[in-house]
matplotlib code that plots the C-alpha trace (Angstrom):
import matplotlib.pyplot as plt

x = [5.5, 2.1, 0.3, 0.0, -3.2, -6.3, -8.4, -12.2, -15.4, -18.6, -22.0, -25.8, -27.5, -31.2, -33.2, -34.9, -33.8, -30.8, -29.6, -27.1, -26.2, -25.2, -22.9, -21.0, -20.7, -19.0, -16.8, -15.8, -15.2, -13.2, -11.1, -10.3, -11.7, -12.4, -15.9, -15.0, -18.8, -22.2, -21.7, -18.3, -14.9, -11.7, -8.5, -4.6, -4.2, -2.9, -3.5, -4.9, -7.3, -8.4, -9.5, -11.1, -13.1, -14.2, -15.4, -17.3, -18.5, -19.8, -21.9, -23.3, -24.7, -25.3, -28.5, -29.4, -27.2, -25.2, -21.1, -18.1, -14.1, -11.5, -7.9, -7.5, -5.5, -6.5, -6.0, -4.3, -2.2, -4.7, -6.8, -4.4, -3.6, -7.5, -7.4, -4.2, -5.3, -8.4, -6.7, -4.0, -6.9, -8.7, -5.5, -4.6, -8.5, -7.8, -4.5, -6.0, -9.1, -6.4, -5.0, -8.3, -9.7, -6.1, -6.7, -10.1, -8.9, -5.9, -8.3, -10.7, -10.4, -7.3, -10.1, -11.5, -7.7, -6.8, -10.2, -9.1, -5.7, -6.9, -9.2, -6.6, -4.0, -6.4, -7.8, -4.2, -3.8, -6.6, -5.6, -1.9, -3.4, -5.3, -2.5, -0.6, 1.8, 2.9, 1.5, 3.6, 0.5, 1.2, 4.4, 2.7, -0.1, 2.7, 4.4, 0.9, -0.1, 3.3, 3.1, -0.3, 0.7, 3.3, 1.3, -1.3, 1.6, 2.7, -1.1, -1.5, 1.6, 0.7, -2.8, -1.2, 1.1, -0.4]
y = [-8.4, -7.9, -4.8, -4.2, -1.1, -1.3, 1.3, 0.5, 2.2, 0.6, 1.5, 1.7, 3.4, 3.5, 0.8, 3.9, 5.9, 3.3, 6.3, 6.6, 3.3, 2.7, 5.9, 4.1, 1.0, 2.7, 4.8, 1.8, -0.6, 2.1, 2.5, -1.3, -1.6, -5.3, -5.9, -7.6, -8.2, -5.9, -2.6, -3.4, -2.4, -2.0, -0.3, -0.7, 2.4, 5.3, 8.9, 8.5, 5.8, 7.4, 10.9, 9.0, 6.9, 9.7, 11.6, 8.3, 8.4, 11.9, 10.6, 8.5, 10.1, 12.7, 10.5, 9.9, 6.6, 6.1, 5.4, 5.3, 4.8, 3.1, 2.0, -1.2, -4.4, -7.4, -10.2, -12.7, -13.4, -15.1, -12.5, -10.2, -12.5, -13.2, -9.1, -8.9, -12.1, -9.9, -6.7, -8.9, -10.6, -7.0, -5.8, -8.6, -8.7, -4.8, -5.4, -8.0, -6.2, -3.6, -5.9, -7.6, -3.7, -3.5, -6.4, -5.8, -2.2, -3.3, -3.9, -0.8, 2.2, 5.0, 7.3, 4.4, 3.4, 7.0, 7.2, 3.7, 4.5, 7.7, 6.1, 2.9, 4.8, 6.6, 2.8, 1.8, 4.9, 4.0, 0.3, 0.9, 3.4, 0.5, -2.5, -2.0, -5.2, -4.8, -7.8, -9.1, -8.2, -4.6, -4.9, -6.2, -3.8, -1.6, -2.9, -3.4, -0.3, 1.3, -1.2, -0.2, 4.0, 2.8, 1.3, 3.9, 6.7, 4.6, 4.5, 8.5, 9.3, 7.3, 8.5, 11.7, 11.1, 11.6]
z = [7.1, 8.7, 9.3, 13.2, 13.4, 11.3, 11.3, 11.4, 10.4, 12.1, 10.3, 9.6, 7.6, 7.1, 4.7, 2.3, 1.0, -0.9, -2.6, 1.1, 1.4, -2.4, -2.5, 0.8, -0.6, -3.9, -1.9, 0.3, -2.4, -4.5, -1.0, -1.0, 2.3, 3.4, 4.9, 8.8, 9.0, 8.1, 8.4, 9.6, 7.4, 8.1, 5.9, 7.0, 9.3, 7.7, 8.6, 4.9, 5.3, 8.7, 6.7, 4.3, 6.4, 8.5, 5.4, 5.0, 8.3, 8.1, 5.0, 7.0, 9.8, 7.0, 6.1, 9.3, 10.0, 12.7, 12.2, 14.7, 13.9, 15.6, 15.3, 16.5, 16.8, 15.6, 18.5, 16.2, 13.6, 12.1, 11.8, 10.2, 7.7, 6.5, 6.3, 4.1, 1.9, 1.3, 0.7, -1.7, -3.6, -4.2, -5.7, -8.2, -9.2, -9.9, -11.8, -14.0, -14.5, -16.3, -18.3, -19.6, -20.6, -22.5, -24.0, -25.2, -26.3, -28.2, -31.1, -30.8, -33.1, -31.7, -30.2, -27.8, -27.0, -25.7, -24.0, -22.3, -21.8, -19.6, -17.2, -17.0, -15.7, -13.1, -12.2, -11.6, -9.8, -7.7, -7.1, -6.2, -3.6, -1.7, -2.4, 0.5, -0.2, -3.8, -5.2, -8.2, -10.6, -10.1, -12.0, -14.9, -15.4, -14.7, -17.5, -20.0, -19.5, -20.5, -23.6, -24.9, -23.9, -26.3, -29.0, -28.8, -29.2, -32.5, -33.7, -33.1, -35.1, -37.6, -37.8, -38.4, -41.7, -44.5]

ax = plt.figure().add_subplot(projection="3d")
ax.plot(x, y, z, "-o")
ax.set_aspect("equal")
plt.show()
């Protein structure tokens, strides 16, 4: 199954300050929005994705850039299938970057591992937000992140007997 409507934001924003053009790249790249071209990105359209790349676009002419939104069609298949590829590559790079901070975490001190634990479940938050075709590695950090909530639970409780 393909996705039909993209929705596109079209941008550019002033050399200096970089302050501007760093803040959009951070808020695009934590939107999962694949880069077409320069200044060019696009998101599956959603009402969702449209609100957030307009907020984006008001940032941008916000520093004096200039931005404009569309929902488009792609003309070919092919086309929608290099956009998906890159929206399915962003996701499993996210899902395995989960499981490698797990990983590392499994052998830090109970502190660290709730501290990790937190902003892992908000990252897969994040990531399951943007993969729009359920790759398979969402089931598995699904799954490690239960496992390590689980181990961290067992650590806690016994941290706590005496």
């Amino acid at each position: 199954m393909g996705i039909s409507d993209w929705v596109l934001l079209a941008y550019r924003l002033p050399r200096e300050p970089s302050t501007p053009r760093i803040s959009v790249w951070r808020k695009l790249r934590r939107l999962g929005a694949v880069q077409v071209l320069d200044g060019l990105v696009t998101l599956p359209a959603s009402p969702a994705a449209q609100e957030q790349l307009g907020w984006i676009a008001e940032q941008v002419l916000d520093a004096g850039g200039q931005a404009w939104i569309w929902i488009a069609r792609s003309d070919s298949r092919r086309q929608d299938h290099w956009l998906e590829d890159r929206i399915r590559e962003q996701a499993s790079l996210g899902y395995r970057a989960i499981w490698e901070a797990l990983s590392v975490a499994a052998a830090a001190a109970p502190s660290t591992q709730r501290r990790v634990l937190a902003r892992m479940r908000r990252e897969l938050e994040r990531i399951e937000l943007q993969d729009a075709f359920g790759v398979p590695e969402r089931e598995q950090a699904r799954r490690a992140l239960k496992d390590f909530a689980a181990s961290v639970s067992g650590t806690a409780s016994v941290e706590a007997s005496p």
